[in-house]
N, C-alpha and C positions, 0 to 999 in steps of 0.2 A: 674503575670502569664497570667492572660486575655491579657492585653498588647501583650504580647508575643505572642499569639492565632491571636488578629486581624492584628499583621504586616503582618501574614506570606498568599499571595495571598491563595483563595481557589483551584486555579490549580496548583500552588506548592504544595499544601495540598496533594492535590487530586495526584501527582504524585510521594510524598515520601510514600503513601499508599499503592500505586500499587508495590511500590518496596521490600515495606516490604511484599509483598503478596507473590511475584516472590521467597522471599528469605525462607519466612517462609509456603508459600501455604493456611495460613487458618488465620487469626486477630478478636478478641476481640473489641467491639465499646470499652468497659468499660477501654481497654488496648491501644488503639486508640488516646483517647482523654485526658490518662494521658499523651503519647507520644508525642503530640504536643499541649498541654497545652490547650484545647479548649471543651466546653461541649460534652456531649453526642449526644444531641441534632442539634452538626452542625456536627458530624462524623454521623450520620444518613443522616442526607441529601447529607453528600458528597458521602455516598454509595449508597443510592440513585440514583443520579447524573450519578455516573460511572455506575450502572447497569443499566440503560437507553441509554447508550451507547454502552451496551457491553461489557465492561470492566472485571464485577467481576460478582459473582452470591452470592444472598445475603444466608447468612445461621441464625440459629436462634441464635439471640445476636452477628452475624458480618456478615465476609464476607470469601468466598471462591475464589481460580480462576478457571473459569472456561475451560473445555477440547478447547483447542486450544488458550491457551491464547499468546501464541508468536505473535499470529493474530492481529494486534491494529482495533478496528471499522475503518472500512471505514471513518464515520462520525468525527472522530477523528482525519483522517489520511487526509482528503480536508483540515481543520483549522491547522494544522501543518507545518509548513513554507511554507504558502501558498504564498509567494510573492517569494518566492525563488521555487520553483516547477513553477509559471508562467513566471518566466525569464528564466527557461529552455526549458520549452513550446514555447516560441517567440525565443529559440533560434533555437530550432530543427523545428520553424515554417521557419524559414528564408532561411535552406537548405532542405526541403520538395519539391518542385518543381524539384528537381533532379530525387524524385521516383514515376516514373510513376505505379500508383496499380486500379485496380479497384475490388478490395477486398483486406478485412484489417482486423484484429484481435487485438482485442484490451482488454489487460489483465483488472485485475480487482481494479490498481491502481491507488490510486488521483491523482499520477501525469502524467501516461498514459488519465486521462478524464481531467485534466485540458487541454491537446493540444489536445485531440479530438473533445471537445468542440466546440475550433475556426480553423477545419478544414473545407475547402468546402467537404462535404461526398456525394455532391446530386450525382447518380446514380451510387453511390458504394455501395459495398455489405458489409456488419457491422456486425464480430461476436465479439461476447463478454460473458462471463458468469458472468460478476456482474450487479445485479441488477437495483444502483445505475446508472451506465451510459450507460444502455438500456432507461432508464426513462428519463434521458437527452437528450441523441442524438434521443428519438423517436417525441423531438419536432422540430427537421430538416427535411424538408421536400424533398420526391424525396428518399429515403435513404432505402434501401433492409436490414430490421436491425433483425439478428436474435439471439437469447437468447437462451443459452446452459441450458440444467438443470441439474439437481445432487440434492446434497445432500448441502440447502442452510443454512449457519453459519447463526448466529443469528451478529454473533459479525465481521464477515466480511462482510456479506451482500452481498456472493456472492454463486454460486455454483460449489463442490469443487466435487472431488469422481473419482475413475478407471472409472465410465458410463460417467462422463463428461466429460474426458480425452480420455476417447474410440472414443467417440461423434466426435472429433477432425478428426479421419481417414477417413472422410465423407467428406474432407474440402480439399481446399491448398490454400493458400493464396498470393498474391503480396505483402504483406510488414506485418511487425509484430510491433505493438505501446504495448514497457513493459518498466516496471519499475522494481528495486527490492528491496531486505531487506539489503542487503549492498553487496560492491564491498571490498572485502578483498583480497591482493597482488594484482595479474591483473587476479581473479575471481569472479564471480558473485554468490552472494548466498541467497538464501528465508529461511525464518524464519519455513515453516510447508513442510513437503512431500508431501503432495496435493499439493500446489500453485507450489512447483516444479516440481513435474508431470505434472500436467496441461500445465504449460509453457514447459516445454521440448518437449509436445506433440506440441502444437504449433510454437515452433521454427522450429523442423525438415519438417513443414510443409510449412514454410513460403521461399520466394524466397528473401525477403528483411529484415532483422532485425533493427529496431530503438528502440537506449534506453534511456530514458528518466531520469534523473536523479537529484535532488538538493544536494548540496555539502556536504550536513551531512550525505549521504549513505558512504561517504570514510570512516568512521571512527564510523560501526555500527556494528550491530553484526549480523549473519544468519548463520546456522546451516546445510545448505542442498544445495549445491554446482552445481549450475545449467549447467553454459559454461564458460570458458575464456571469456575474456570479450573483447578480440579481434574475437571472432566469429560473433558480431556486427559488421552490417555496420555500423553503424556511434552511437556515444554516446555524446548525446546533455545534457548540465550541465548548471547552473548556474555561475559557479567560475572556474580559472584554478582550473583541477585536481592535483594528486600530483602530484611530479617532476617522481617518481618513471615511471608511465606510459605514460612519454610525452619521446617514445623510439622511436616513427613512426610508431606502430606497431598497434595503435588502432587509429583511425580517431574520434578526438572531434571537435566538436561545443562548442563555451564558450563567 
């Protein structure tokens, strides 16, 4: 039975956890670690682990999800096919020289700050309401970088809310850098009503749309249906897309 305990990785662990949380909403350590054969002792630390991340919120003798768990940490969501999110990044880098912007809006996803990262930003104007990649881009220098506020998740690391959304009518933007929770048919959809508020507010604001994508968004799941996904201008990917949207009717990058 230990045997069986040390094959299985701790982030496999760690992510047949979360699923049993999703399904059941509340887990037992004592019921934990009959379930994958391993002590009590390393189901503590992996809950641990995850609520340091945002994941779960511990409760006494296990674990809960906490309010807005559709939400994955940020910190979670940069080490998640990170090399596929930067070959999307270099791909949507390569046709960027088409959009002339000198302001930009830049959502609150890893893989919107993975390409904003290695943009030139100097003497553009940078809004953004995650955290995370305020604290990034504020080590570029030359760069007008301004940080929306609300009401900031612990477990997205950003700030969400109607006042941060509202915040947006103050703004208009030259180009829009978003990402999202998955493209299902040929629509685009977020996992929480905030992140699709927020981004609705900033799409209708924007003159330019770019969306950023790695190839596991085709076949994910979101609940909260933003835009067709032809209302972008251009959708930069890692991989062909499916066949289904290669109609003419949405301009990829790939």
């Amino acid at each position: 039975m230990q045997t069986r305990g040390k094959a299985m990785l701790t982030s496999e662990r760690q992510n047949k956890i979360l699923e049993f949380l999703r399904r059941n909403k509340t887990a037992v350590v004592k019921n934990l670690a009959a379930s994958f054969y391993v002590s009590e002792a390393t189901i503590r630390r992996d809950l641990k682990e995850m609520q340091a991340m945002g994941l779960i919120e511990r409760s006494h003798g296990g674990a809960v999800l906490p309010e807005n768990a559709e939400e994955v940490s940020i910190f979670v969501r940069i080490g998640k096919n990170a090399k596929e999110k930067e070959r999307a990044a270099t791909n949507a880098l390569k046709i960027l020289p088409e959009f002339t912007f000198k302001s930009v809006f830049v959502d609150s996803s890893s893989t919107a700050l993975a390409l904003a990262e290695r943009m030139d930003l100097s003497y553009k104007t940078v809004v953004t309401n995650n955290l995370q990649t305020a604290m990034q881009l504020s080590k570029k220098p030359n760069i007008t970088l301004i940080l929306l506020g609300g009401n900031v998740q612990f477990n997205t690391n950003s700030a969400t809310g109607s006042w941060t959304a509202r915040q947006l009518n103050d703004f208009t933007f030259d180009l829009m850098l978003s990402s999202c929770a998955a493209v299902i048919g040929a629509d685009v959809f977020e996992s929480s009503l905030d992140q699709k508020e927020l981004k609705r507010a900033a799409f209708v604001r924007s003159s330019k749309r770019l969306l950023v994508v790695d190839h596991s968004k085709f076949s994910s799941h979101g609940t909260y249906r933003l835009t067709p996904l032809s209302a972008f201008d251009l959708v930069a990917t890692d991989a062909p897309p499916p066949e289904r949207l290669l109609d003419g009717k949405i301009r990829f990058v790939y």
